[in-house]
N, C-alpha and C positions, 0 to 999 in steps of 0.2 A: 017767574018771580025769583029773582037773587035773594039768599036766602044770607046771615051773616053766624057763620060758624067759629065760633072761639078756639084757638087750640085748648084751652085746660081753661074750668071754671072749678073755684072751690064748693061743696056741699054745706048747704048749712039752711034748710028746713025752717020754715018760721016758729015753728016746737023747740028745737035746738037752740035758736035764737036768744029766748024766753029765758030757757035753762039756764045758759051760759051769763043773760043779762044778772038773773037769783044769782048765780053763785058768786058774780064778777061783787055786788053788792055786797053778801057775804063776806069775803076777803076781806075789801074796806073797811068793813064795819070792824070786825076782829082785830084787823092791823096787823095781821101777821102776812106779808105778802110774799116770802119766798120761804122753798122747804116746810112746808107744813103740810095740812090735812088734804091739799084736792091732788098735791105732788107723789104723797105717800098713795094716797087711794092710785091715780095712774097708774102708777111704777108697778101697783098690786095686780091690778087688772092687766097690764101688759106681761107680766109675767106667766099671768096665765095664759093670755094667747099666742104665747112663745111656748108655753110649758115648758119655763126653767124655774129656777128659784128665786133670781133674783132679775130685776130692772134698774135702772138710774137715769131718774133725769138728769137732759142735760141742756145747755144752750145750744146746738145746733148740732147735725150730725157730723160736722167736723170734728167739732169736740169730742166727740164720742167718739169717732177714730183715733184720733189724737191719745185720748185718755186709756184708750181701749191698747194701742201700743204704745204705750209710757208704762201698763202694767206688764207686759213683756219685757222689760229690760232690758233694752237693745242698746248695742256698747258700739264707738266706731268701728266703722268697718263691717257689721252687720247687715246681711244684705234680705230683703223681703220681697219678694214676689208679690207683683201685681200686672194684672193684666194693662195693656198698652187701651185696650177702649174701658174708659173710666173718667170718672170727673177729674179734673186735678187732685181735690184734696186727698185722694184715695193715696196717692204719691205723696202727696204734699208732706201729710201728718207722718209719713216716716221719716225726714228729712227733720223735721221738727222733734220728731222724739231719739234723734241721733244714729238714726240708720239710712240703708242707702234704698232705696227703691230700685228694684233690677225688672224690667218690661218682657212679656208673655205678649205671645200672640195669640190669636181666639178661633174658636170653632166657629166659620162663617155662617153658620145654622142654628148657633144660636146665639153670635154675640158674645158669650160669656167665655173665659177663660178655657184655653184648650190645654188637654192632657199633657198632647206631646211634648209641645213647647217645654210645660211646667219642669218635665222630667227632663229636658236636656239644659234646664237652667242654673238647678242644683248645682251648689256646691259647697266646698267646707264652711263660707263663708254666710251661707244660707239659716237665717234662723228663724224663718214664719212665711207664711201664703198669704193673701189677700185673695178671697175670692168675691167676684161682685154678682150679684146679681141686677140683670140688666133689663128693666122696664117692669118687672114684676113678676120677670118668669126668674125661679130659680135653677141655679146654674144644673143644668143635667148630669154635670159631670162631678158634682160636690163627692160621690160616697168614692171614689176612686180618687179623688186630691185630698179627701180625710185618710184614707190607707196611704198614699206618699205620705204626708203629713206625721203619722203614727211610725212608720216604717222609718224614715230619717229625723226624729225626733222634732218636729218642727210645730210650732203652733200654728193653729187656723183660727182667722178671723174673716170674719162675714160681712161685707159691706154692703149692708140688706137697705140701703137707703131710698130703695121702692121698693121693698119687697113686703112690705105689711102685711098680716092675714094671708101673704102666699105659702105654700105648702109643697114639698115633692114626697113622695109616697106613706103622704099625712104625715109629714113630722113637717111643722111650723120654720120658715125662714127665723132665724135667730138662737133655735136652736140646735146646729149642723158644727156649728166648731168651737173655738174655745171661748170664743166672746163673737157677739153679733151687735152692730152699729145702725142704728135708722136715723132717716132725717125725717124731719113737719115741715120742712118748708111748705110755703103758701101753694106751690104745686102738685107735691105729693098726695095720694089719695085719701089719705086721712095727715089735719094739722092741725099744727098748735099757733100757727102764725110764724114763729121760727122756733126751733127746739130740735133734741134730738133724745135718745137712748140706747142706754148699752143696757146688751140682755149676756147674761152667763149662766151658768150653774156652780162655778168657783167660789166660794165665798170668801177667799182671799184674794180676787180680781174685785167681787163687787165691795168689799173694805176698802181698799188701796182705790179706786175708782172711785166713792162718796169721800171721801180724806181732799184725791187729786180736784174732784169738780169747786170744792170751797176754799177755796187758797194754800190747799195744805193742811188744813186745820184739828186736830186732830178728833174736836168733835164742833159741833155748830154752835155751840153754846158757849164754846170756849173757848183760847189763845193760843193755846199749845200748838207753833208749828211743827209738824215732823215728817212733811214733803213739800219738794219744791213744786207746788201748786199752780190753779189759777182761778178765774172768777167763770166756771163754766156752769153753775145753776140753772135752772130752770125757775120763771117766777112760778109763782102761785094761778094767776090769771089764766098763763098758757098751759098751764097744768089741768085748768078746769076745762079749757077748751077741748083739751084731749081728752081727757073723761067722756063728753058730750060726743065727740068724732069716733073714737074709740065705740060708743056702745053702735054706731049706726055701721061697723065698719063690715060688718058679713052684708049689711045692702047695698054697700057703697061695691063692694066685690061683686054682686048680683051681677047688679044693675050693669057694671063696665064687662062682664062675661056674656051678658045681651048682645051689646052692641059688638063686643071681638065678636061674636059669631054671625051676627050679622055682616061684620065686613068680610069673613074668613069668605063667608059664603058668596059673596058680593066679587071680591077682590078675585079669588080664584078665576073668573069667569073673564076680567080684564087683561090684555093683551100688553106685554109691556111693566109688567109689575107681580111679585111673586111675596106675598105675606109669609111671615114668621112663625113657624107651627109651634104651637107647646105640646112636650109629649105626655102621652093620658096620663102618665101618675103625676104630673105637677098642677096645683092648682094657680093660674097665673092671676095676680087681681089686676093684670093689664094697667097699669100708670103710664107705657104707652101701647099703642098698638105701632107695630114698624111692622112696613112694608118695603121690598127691595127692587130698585128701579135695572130695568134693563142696562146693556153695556150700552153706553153711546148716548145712553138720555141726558139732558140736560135739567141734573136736579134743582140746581136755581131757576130756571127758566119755567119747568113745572108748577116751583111752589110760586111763584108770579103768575104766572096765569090762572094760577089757583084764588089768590087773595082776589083776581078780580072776578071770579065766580062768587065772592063770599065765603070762602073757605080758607083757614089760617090753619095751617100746618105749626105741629111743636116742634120744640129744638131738637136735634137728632141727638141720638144716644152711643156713642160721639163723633163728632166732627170738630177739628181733625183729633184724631187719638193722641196721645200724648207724646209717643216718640218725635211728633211731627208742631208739636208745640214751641215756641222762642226758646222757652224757660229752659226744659228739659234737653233741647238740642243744644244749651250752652251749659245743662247740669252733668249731662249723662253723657254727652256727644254722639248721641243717636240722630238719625238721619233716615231719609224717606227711601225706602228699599229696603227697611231693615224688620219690617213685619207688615209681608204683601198681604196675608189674609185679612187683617183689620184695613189697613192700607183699603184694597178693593170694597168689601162690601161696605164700610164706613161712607165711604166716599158716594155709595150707590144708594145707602139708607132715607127711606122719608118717614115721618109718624104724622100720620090724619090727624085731626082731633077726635079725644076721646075724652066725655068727663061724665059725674054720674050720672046727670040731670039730661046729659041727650037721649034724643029718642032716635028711634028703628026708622021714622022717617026720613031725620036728619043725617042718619047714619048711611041711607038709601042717596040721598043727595049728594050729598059726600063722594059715594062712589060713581053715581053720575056726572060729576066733576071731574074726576079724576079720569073717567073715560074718554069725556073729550075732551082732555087736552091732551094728555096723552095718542090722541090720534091727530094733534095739531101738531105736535113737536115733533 
């Protein structure tokens, strides 16, 4: 029997449901539908599962990158480290808040940002890192780019926009550098529908940060501009939605640490395909699971034969990386050869599907799929 597997389905419990319908009601009723009670409660709760002081919601984790280097102060000519496999806006938001994005290449074992690179990218004109954490596993190399960081006076920002509830040696993603950025997108393991948050322990980041999310405005209630702002809020609605995702979010981590190990276990044993290890002090809450294809495979061709097994593979985490992007090769004039380690294993990446609600069955099938066609190709 073909079986019809989704790459990513959102959680959301028929209890959940209920909850979220009370408070959606709630809000209405009150009329207060942005910046109040279910936004402040959030920000409260996310605080603590970051264990910082403070949170901010925000409209999407762009913004919160954005907002998060608009509070850095970045002057032209300022140039920020980010690694080459990342979403655009990881780049993007420095270019907007008037610095230049300078590309890292990655440690092909885990995706994330590699040392070497970082240290031979420095320079006078260097004023912050970008470190991404990639699928949900946090970067293993965070406490050695926090010491560059300290060492050349440089800020560090965490672009944790799957890294929710994940952990490396129990300290919380979001709180590893100076400010940490999450998205809710609809994919994400825990969402608000679209949203985002900036987590610190600054309280002159998280100031300058509730100022920048509301036009500038010096407080909510009032007129006074005194930054050049924007409309990055969060409503009320997707603030209660997070509430309700937020409190399920250690089962939602469970649940998708089942299924990694049922693939680790599975995948290992397949011919042609080598999974992503996380190492034991990180807690990965897997947003995805990535697996790395042999030289010579034909990764289109795979996930097509895949779809007709009833198996939907999700987007890779990235293809192509950014040096190899239009935009970027006409911003940066970067060029393909110019960061072979993302370059190769980028290009060699697949992610199964992985979401809460799959089972160990599904997850067995899955790998059954990928066995034979992998022996077709």
């Amino acid at each position: 029997m073909v079986k019809n597997i989704p790459p990513v389905k959102p959680y959301f419990p028929q209890e959940d449901v209920e909850k979220i319908k009370n408070y959606v009601e709630e809000i209405l009723i009150s009329g207060m539908l942005t910046l109040h009670t279910r936004t402040k409660e959030f920000e409260e709760q996310f605080a603590k599962l970051c264990k910082v002081k403070h949170a901010i919601a925000v409209s999407s984790g762009t913004a919160a990158l954005e907002i998060a280097l608009r509070c850095m102060k970045l002057n032209p000519g300022d140039e920020v480290l980010v690694p080459t496999n990342t979403f655009s806006a990881t780049a993007a938001t420095v270019i907007f808040a008037g610095g230049k994005p300078v590309f890292t290449d990655i440690n092909p074992e885990t995706l994330c940002m590699g040392i070497e690179d970082v240290e031979e990218k420095i320079t006078s004109k260097t004023k912050g890192i970008i470190v991404v954490h990639i699928g949900g596993l946090v970067c293993p190399e965070i406490k050695a780019i926090r010491e560059i960081c300290a060492d050349n006076k440089l800020f560090l920002i965490e672009d944790a926009a799957h890294a929710h509830g994940a952990r490396i040696d129990d300290k919380p993603a979001g709180s590893l550098g100076d400010v940490g950025a999450f998205s809710f997108y609809p994919t994400k393991v825990m969402t608000t529908g679209e949203g985002g948050i900036i987590t610190t322990n600054s309280d002159k980041v998280a100031g300058k940060a509730r100022i920048l999310r509301d036009q500038g405005k010096e407080a909510f209630t009032g007129n006074t501009i005194v930054e050049l702002g924007y409309n990055w809020r969060m409503d009320e609605i997707s603030a209660a939605i997070g509430v309700v995702q937020l409190r399920r979010l250690p089962e939602i981590i469970e649940r998708r640490n089942r299924i990694a190990k049922a693939y680790y276990d599975g995948f290992k044993r397949v011919s042609g395909i080598k999974p992503i290890e996380t190492p034991p002090n990180v807690l990965n809450n897997y947003y995805k699971y990535i697996v790395i294809l042999g030289e010579d495979i034909d990764r289109d061709l795979v996930k097509q034969k895949l779809r007709e097994k009833g198996v939907r593979c999700g987007g890779e985490v990235y293809w192509p990386p950014l040096h190899l992007q239009p935009l970027y090769r006409r911003l940066l004039g970067t060029k393909k050869g110019d960061f072979p380690k993302a370059e190769d294993v980028c290009s060699r990446m697949i992610c199964p599907p992985i979401y809460t609600e799959m089972s160990i069955e599904d997850a067995k099938y899955v790998i059954e799929k990928f066995k034979e066609v992998l022996a077709e190709v």
